[in-house]
HTML snippet that shows the backbone in 3Dmol.js (N, CA, C, O; Angstrom):
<script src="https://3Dmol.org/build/3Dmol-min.js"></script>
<div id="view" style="width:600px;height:400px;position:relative"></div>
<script>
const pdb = `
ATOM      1  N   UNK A   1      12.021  -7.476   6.557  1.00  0.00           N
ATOM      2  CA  UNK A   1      13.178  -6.704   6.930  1.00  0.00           C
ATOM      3  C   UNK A   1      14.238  -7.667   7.451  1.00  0.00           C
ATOM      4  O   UNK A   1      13.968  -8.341   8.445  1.00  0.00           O
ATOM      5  N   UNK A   2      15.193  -7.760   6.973  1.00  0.00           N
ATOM      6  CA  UNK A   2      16.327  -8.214   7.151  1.00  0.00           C
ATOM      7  C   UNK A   2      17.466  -7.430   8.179  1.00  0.00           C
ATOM      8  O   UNK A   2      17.859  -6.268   8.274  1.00  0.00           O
ATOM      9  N   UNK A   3      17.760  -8.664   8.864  1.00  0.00           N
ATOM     10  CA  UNK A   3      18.624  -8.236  10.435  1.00  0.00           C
ATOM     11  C   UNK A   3      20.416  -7.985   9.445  1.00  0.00           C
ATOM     12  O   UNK A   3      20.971  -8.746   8.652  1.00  0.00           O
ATOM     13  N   UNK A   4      20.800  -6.757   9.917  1.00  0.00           N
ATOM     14  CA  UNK A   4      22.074  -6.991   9.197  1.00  0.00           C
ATOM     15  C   UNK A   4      22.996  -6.778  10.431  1.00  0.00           C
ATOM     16  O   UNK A   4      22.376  -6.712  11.493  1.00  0.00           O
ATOM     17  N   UNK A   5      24.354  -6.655  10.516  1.00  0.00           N
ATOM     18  CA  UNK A   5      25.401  -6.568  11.403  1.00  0.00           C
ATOM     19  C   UNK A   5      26.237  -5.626  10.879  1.00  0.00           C
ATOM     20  O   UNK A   5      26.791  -5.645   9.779  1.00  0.00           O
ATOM     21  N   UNK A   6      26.315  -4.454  12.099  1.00  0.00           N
ATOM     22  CA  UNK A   6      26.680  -2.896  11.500  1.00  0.00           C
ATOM     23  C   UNK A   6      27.495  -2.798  11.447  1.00  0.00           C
ATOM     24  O   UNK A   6      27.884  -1.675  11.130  1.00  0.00           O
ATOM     25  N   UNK A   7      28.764  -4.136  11.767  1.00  0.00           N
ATOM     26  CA  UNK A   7      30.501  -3.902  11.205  1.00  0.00           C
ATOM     27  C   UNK A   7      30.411  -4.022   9.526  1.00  0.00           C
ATOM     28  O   UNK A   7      31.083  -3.573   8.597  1.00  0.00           O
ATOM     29  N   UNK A   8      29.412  -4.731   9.624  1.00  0.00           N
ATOM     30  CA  UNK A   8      29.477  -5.047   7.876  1.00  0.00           C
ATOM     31  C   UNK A   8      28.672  -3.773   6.901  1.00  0.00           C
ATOM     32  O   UNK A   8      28.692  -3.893   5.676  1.00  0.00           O
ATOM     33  N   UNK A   9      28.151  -2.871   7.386  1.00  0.00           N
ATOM     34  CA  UNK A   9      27.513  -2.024   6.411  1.00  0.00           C
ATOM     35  C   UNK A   9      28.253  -0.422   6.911  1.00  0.00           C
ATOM     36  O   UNK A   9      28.550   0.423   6.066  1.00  0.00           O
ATOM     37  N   UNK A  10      28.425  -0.256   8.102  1.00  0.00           N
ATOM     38  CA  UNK A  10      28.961   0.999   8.479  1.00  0.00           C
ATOM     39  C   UNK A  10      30.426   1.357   7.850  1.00  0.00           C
ATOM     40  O   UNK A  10      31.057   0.488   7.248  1.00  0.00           O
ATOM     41  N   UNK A  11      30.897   2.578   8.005  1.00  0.00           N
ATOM     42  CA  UNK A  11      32.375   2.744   8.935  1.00  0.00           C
ATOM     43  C   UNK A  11      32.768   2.736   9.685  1.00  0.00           C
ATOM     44  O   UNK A  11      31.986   3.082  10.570  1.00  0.00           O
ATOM     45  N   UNK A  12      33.706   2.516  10.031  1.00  0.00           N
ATOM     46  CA  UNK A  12      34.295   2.397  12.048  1.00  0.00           C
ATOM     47  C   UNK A  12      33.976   3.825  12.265  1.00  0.00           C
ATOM     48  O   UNK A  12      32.884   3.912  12.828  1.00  0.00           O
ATOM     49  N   UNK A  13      34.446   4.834  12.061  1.00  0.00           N
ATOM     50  CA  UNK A  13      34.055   5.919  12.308  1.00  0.00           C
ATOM     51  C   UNK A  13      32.597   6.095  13.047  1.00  0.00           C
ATOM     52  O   UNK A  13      32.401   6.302  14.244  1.00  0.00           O
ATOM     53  N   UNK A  14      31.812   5.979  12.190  1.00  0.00           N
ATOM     54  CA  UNK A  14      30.375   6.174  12.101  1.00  0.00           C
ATOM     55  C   UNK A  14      30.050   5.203  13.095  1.00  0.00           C
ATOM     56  O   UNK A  14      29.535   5.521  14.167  1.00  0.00           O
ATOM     57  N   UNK A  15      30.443   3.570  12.654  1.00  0.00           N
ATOM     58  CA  UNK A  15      30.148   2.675  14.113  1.00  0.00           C
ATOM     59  C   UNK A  15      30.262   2.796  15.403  1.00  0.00           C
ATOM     60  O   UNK A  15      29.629   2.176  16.258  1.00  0.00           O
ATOM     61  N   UNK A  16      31.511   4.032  15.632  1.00  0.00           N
ATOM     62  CA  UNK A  16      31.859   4.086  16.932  1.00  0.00           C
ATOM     63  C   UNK A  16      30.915   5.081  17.855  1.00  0.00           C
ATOM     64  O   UNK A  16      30.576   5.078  19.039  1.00  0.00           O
ATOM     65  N   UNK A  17      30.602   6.137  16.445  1.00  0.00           N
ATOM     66  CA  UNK A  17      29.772   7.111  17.239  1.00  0.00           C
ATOM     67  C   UNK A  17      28.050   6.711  17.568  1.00  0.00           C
ATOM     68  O   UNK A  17      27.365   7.093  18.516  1.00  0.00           O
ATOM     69  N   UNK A  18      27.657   5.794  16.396  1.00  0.00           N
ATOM     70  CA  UNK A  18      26.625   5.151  16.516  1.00  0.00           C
ATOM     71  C   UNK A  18      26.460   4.572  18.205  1.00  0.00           C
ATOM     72  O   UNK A  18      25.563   4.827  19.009  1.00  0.00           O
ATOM     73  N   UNK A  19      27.852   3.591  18.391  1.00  0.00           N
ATOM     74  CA  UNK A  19      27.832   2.663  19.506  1.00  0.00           C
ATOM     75  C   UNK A  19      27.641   3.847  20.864  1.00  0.00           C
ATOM     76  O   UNK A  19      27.068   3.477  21.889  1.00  0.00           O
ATOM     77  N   UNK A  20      28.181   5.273  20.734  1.00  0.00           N
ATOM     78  CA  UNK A  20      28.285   6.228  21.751  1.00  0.00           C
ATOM     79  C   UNK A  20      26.722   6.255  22.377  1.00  0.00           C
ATOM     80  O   UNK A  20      26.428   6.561  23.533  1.00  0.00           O
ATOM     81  N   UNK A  21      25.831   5.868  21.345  1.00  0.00           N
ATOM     82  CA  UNK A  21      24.182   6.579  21.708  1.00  0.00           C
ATOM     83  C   UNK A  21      23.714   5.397  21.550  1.00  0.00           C
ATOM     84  O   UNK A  21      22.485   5.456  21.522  1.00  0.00           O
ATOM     85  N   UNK A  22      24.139   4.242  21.422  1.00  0.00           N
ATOM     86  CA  UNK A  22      22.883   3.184  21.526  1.00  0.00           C
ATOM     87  C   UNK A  22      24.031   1.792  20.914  1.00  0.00           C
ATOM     88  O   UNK A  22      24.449   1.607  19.771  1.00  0.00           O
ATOM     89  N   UNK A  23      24.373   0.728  22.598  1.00  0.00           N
ATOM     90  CA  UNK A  23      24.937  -0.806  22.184  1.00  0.00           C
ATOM     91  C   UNK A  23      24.446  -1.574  21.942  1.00  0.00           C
ATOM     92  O   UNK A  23      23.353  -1.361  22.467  1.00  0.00           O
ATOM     93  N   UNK A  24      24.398  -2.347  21.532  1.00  0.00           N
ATOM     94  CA  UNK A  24      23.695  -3.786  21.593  1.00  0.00           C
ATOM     95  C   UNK A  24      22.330  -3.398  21.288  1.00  0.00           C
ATOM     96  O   UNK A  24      21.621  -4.263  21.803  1.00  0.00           O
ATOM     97  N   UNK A  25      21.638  -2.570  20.734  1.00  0.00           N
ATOM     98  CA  UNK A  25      20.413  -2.210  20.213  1.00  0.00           C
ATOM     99  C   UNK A  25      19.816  -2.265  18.920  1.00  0.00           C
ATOM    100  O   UNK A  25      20.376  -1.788  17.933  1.00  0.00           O
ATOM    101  N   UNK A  26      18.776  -2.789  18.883  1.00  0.00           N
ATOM    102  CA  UNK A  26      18.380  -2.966  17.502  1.00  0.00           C
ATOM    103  C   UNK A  26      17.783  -1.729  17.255  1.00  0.00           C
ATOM    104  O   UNK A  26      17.159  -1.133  18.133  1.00  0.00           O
ATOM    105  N   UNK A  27      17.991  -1.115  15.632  1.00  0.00           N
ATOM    106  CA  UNK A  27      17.849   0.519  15.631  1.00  0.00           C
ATOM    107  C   UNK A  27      17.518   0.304  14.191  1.00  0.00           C
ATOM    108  O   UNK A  27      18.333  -0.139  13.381  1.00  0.00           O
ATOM    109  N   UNK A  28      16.135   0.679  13.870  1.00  0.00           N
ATOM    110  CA  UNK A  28      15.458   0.288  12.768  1.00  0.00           C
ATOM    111  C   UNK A  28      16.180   1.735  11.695  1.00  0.00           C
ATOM    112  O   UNK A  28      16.481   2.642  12.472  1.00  0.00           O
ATOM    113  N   UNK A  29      16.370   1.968  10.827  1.00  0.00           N
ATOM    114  CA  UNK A  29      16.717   2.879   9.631  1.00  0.00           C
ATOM    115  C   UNK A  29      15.773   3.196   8.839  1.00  0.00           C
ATOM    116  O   UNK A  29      16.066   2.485   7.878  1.00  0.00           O
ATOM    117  N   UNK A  30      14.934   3.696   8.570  1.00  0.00           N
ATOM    118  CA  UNK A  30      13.860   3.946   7.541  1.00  0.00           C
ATOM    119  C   UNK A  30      14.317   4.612   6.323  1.00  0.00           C
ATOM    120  O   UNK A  30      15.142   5.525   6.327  1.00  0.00           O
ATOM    121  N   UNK A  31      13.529   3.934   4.852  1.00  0.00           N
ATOM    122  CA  UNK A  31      14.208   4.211   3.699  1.00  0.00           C
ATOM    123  C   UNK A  31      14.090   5.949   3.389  1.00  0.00           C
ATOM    124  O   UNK A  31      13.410   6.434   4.293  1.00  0.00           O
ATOM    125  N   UNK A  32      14.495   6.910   2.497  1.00  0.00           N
ATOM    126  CA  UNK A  32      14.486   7.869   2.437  1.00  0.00           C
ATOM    127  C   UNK A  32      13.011   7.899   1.371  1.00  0.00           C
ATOM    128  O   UNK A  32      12.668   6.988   0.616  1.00  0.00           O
ATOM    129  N   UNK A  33      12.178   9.458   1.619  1.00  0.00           N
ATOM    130  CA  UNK A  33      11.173   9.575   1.177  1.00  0.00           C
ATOM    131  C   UNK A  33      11.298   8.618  -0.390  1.00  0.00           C
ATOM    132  O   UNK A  33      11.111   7.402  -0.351  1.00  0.00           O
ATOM    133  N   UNK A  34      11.608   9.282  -1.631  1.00  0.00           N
ATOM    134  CA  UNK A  34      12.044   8.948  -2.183  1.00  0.00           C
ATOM    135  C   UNK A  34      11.933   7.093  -3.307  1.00  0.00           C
ATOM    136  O   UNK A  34      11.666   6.708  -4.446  1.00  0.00           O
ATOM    137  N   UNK A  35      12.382   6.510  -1.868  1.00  0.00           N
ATOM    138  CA  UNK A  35      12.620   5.144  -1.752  1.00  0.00           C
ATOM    139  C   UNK A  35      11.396   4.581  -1.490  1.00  0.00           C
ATOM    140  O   UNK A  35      11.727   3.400  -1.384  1.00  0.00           O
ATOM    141  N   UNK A  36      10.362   4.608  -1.335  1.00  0.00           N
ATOM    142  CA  UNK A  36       9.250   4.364  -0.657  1.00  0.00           C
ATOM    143  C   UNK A  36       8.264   4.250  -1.573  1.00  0.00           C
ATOM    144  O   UNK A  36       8.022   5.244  -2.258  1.00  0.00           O
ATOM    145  N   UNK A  37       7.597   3.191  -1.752  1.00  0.00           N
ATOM    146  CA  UNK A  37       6.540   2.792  -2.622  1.00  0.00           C
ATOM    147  C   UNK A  37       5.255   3.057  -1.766  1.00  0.00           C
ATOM    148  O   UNK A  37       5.089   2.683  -0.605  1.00  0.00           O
ATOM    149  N   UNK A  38       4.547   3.628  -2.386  1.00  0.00           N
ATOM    150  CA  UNK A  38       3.251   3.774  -2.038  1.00  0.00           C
ATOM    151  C   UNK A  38       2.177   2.486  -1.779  1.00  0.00           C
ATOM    152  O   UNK A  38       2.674   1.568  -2.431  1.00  0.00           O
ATOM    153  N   UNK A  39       1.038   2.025  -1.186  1.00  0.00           N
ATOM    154  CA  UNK A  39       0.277   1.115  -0.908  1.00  0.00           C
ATOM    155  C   UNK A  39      -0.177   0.197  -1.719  1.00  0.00           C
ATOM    156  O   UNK A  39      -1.364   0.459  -1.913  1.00  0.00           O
ATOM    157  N   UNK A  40       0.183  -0.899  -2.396  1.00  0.00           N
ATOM    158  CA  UNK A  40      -0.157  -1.332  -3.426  1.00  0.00           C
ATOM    159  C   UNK A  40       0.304  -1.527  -4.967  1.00  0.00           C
ATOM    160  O   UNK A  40      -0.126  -2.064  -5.987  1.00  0.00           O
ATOM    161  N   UNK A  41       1.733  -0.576  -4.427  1.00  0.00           N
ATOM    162  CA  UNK A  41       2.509  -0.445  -5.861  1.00  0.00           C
ATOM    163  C   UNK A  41       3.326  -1.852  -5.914  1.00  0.00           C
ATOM    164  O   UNK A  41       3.251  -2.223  -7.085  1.00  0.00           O
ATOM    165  N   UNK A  42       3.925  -2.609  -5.308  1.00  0.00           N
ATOM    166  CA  UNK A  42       4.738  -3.722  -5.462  1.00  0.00           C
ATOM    167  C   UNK A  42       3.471  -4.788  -5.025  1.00  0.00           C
ATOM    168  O   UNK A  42       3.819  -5.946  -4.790  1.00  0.00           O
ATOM    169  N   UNK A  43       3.198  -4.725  -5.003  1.00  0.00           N
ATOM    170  CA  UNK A  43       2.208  -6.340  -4.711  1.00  0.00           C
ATOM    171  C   UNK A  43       1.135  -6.371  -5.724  1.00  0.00           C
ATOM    172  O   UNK A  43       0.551  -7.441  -5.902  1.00  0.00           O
ATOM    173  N   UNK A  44       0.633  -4.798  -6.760  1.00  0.00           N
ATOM    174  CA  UNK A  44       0.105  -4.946  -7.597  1.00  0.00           C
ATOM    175  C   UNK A  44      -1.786  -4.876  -7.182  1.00  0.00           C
ATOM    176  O   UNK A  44      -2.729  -4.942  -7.970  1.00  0.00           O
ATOM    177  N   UNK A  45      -1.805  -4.705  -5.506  1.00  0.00           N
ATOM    178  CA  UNK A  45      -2.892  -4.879  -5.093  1.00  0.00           C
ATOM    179  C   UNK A  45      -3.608  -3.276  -5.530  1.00  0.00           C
ATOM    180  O   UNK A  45      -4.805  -3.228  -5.815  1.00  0.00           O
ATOM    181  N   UNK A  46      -2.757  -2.029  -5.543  1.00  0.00           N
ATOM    182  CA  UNK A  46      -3.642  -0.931  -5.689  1.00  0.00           C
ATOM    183  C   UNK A  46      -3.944  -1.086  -7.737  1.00  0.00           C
ATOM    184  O   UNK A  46      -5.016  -0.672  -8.177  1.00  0.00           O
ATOM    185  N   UNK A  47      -2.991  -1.634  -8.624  1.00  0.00           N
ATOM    186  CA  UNK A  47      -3.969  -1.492  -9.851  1.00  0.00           C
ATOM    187  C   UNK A  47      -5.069  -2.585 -10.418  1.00  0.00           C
ATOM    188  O   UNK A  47      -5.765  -2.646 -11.431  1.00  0.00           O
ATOM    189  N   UNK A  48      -4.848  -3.536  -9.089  1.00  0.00           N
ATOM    190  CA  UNK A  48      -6.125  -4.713  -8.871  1.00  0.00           C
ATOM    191  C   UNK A  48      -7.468  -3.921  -8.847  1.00  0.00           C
ATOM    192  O   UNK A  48      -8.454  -4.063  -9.571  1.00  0.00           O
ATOM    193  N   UNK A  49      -7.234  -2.998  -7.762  1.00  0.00           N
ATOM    194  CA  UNK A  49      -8.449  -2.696  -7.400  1.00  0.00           C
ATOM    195  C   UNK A  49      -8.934  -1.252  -8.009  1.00  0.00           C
ATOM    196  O   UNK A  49     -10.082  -0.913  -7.718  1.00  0.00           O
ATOM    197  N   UNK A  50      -8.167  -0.389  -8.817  1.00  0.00           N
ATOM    198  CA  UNK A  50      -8.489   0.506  -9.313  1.00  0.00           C
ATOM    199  C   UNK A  50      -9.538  -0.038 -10.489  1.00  0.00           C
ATOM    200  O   UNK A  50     -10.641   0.467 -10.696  1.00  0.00           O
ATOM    201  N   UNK A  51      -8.837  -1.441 -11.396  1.00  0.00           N
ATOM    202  CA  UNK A  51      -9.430  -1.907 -12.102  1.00  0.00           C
ATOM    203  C   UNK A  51     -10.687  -2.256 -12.174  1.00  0.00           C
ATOM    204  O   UNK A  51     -11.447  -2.066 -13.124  1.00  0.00           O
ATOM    205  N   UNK A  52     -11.029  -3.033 -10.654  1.00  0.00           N
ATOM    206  CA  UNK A  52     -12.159  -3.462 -10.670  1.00  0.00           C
ATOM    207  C   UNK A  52     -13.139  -2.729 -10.256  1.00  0.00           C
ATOM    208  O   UNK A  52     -14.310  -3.079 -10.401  1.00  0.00           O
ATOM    209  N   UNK A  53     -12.686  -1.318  -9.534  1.00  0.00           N
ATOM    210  CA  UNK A  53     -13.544  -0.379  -9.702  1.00  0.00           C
ATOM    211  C   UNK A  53     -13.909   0.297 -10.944  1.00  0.00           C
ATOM    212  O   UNK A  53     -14.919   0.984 -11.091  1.00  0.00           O
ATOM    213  N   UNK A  54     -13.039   0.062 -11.808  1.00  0.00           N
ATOM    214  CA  UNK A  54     -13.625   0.877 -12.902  1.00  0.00           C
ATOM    215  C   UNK A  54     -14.776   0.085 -13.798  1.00  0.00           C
ATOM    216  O   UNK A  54     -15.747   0.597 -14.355  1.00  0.00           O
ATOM    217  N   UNK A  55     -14.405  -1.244 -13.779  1.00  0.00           N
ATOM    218  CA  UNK A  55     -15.024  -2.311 -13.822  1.00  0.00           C
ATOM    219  C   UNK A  55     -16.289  -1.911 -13.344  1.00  0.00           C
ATOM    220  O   UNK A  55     -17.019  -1.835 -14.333  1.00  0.00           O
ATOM    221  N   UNK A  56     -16.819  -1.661 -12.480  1.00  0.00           N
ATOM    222  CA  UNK A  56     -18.333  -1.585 -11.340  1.00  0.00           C
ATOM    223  C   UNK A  56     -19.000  -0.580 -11.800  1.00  0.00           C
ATOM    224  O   UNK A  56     -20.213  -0.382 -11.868  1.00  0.00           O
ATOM    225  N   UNK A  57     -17.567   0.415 -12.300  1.00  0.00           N
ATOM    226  CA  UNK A  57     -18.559   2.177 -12.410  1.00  0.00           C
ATOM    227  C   UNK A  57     -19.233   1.531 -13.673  1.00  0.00           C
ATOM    228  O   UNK A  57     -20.452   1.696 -13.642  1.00  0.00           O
ATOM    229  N   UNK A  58     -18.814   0.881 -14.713  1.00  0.00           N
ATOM    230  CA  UNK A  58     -19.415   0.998 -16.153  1.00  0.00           C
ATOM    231  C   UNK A  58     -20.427   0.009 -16.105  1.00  0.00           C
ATOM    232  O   UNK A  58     -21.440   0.378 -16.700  1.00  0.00           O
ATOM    233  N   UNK A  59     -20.528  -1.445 -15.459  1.00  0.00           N
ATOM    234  CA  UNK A  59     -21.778  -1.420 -15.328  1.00  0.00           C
ATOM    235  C   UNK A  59     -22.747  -0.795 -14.809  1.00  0.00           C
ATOM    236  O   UNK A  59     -23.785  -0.765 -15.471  1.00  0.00           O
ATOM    237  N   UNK A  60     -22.726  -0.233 -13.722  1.00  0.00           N
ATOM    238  CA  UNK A  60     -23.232   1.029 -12.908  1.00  0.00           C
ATOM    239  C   UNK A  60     -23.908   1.728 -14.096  1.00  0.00           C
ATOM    240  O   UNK A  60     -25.114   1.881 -14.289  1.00  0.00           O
ATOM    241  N   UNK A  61     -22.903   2.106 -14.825  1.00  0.00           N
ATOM    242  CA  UNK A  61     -23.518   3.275 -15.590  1.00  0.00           C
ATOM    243  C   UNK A  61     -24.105   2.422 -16.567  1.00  0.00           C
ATOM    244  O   UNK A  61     -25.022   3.150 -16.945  1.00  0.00           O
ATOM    245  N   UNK A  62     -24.183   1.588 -17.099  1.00  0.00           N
ATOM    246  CA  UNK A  62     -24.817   0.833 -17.692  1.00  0.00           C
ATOM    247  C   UNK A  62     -26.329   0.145 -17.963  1.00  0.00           C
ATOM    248  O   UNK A  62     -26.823  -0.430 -18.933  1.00  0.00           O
ATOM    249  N   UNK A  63     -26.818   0.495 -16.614  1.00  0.00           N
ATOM    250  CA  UNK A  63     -27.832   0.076 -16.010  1.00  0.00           C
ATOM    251  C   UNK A  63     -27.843  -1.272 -14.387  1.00  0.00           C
ATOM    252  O   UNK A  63     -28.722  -1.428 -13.538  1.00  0.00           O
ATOM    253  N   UNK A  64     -26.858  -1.795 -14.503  1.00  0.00           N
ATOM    254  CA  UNK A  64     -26.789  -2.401 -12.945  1.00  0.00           C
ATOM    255  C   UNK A  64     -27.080  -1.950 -12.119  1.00  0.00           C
ATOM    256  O   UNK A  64     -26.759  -0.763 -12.061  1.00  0.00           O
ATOM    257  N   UNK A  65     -28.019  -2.631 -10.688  1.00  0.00           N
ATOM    258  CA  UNK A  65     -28.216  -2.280  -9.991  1.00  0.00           C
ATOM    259  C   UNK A  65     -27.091  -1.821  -8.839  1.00  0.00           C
ATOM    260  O   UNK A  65     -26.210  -2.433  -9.443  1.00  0.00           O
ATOM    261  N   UNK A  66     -26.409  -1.291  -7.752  1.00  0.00           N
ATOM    262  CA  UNK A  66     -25.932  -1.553  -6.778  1.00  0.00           C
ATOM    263  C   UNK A  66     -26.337  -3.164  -6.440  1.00  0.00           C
ATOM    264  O   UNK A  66     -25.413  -3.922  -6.736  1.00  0.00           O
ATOM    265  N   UNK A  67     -27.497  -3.824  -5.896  1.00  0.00           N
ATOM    266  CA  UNK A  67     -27.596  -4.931  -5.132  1.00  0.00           C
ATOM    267  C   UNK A  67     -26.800  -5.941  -6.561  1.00  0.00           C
ATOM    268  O   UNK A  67     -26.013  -6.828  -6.229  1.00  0.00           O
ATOM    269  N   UNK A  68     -27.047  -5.741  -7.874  1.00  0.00           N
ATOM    270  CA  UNK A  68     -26.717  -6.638  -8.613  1.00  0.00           C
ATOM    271  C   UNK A  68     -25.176  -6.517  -9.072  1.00  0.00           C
ATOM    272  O   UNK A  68     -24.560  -7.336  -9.754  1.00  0.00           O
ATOM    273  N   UNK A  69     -24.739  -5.411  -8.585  1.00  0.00           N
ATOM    274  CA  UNK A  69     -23.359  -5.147  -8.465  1.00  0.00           C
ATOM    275  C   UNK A  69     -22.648  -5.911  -6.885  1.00  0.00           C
ATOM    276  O   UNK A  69     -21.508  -6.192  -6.517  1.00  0.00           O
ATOM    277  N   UNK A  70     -23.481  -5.984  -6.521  1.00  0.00           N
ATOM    278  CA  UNK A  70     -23.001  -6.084  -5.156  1.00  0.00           C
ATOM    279  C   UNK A  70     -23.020  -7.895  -4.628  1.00  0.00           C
ATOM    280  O   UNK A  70     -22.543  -8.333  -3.580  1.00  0.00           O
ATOM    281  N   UNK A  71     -23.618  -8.573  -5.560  1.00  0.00           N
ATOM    282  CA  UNK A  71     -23.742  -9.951  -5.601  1.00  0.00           C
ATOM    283  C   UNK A  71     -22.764 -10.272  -6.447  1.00  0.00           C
ATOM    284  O   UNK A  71     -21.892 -11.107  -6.205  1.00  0.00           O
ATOM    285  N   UNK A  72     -22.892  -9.484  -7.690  1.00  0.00           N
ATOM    286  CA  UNK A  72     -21.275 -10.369  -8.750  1.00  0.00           C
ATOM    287  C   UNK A  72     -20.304  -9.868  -8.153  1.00  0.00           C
ATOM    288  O   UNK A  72     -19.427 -10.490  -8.753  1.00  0.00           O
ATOM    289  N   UNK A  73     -19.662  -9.127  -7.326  1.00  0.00           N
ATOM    290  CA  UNK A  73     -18.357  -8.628  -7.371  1.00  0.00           C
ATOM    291  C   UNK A  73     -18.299  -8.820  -5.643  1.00  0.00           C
ATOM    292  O   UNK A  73     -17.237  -8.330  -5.259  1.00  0.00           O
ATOM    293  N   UNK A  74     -18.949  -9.270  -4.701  1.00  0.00           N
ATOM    294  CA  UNK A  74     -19.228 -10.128  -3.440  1.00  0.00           C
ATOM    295  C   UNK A  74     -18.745  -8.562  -2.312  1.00  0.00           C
ATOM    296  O   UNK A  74     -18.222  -8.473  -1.201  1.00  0.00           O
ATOM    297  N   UNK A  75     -19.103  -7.844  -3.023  1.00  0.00           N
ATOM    298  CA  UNK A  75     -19.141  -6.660  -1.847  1.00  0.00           C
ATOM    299  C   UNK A  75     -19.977  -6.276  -1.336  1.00  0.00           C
ATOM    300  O   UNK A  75     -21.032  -6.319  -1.969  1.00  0.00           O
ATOM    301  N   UNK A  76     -20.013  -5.766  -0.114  1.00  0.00           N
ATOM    302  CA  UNK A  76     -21.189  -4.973   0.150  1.00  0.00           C
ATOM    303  C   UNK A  76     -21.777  -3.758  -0.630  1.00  0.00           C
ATOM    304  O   UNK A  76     -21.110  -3.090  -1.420  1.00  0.00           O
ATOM    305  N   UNK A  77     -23.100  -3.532  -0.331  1.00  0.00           N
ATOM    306  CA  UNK A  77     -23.981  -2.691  -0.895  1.00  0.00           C
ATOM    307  C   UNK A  77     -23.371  -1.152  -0.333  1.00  0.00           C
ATOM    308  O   UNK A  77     -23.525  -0.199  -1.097  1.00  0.00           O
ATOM    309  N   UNK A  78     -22.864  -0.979   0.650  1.00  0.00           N
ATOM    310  CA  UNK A  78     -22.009   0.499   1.338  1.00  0.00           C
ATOM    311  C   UNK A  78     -21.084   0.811   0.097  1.00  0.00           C
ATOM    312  O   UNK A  78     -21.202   1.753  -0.686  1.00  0.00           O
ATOM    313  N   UNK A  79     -19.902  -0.441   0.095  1.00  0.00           N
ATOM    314  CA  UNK A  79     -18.855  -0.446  -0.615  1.00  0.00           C
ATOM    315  C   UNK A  79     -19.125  -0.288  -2.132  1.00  0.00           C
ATOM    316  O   UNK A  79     -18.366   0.327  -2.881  1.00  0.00           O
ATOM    317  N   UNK A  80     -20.089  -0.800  -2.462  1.00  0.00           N
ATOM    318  CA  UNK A  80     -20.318  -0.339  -4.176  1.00  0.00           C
ATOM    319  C   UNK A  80     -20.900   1.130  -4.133  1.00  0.00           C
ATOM    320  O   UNK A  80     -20.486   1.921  -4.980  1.00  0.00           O
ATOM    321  N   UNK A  81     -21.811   1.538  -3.225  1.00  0.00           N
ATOM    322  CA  UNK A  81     -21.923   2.819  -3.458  1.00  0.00           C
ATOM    323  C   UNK A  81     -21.270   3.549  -3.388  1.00  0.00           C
ATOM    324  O   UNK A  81     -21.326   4.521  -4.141  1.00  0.00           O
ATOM    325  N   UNK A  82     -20.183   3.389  -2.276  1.00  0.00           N
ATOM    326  CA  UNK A  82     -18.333   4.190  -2.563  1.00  0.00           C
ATOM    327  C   UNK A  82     -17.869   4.637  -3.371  1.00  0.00           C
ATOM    328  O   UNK A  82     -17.435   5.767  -3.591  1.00  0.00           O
ATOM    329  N   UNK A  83     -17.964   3.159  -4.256  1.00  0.00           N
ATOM    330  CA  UNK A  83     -17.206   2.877  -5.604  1.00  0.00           C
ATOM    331  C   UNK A  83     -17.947   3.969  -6.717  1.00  0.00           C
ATOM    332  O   UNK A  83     -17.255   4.937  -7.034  1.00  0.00           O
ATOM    333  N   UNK A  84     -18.986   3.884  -7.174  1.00  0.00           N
ATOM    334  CA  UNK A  84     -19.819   4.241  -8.031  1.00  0.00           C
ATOM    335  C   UNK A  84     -20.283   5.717  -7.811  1.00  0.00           C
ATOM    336  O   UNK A  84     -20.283   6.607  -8.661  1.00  0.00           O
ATOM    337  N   UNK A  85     -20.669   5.803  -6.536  1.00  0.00           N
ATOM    338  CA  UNK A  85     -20.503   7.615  -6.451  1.00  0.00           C
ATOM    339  C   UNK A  85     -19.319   8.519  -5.783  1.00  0.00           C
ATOM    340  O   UNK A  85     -19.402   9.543  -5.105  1.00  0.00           O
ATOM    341  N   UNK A  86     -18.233   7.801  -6.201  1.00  0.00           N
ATOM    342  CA  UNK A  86     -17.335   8.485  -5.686  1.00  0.00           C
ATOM    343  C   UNK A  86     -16.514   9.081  -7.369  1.00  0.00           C
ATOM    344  O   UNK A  86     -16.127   8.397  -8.316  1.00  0.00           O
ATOM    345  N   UNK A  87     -16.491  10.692  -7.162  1.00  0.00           N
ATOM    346  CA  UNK A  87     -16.154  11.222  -8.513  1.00  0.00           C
ATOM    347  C   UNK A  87     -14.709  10.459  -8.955  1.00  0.00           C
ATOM    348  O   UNK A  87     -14.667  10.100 -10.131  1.00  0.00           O
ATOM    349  N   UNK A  88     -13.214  10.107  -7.900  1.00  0.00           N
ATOM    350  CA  UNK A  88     -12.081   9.209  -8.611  1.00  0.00           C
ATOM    351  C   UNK A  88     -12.653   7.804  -9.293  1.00  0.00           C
ATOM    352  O   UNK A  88     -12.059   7.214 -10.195  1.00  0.00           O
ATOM    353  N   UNK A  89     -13.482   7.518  -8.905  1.00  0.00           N
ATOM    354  CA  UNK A  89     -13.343   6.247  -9.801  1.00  0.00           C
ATOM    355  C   UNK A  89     -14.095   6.356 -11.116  1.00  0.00           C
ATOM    356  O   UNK A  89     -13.985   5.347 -11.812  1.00  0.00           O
ATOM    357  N   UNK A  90     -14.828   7.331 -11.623  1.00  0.00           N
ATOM    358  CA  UNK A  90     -14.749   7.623 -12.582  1.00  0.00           C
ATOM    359  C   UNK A  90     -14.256   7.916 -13.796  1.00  0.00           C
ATOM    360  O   UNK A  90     -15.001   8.344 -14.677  1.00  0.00           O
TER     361      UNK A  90
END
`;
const viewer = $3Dmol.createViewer("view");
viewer.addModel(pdb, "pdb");
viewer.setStyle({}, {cartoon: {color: "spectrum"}});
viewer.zoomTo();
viewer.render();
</script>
């Protein structure tokens, strides 16, 4: 998040009434619903891991064990059973 300076993005108008309820304050703005990427959408980390769950279910279903799932893909034995009996990652 980038610090900006509110002569430069406001109106005087708006600046003045802003300044009425809060000077010299840093006053965070949050983007509108809308604007807002969900967990994993810009860094690419949520279709990382959708992948490699789907990845797990088909050996799973394949015949892999959990423990032998759980050594190639360095997760725990909890976390693959998550993965594998949980009906979304199917």
């Amino acid at each position: 998040m980038k610090y900006k300076n509110a002569e430069a993005i406001f109106p005087k108008e708006l600046l003045i009434e802003i300044q009425r309820h809060a000077q010299g304050e840093i006053i965070y703005i949050p983007k509108t619903k809308g604007a807002r990427k969900k967990w994993g959408e810009e860094s690419g980390n949520k279709a990382y891991l959708k992948n490699r769950n789907k990845k797990i279910c088909k050996k799973f279903e394949i015949g892999l064990s959990v423990d032998e799932l759980s050594e190639e893909f360095y997760l725990s034995v909890d976390s693959i059973k998550k993965i594998v009996y949980t009906r979304k990652n199917r």
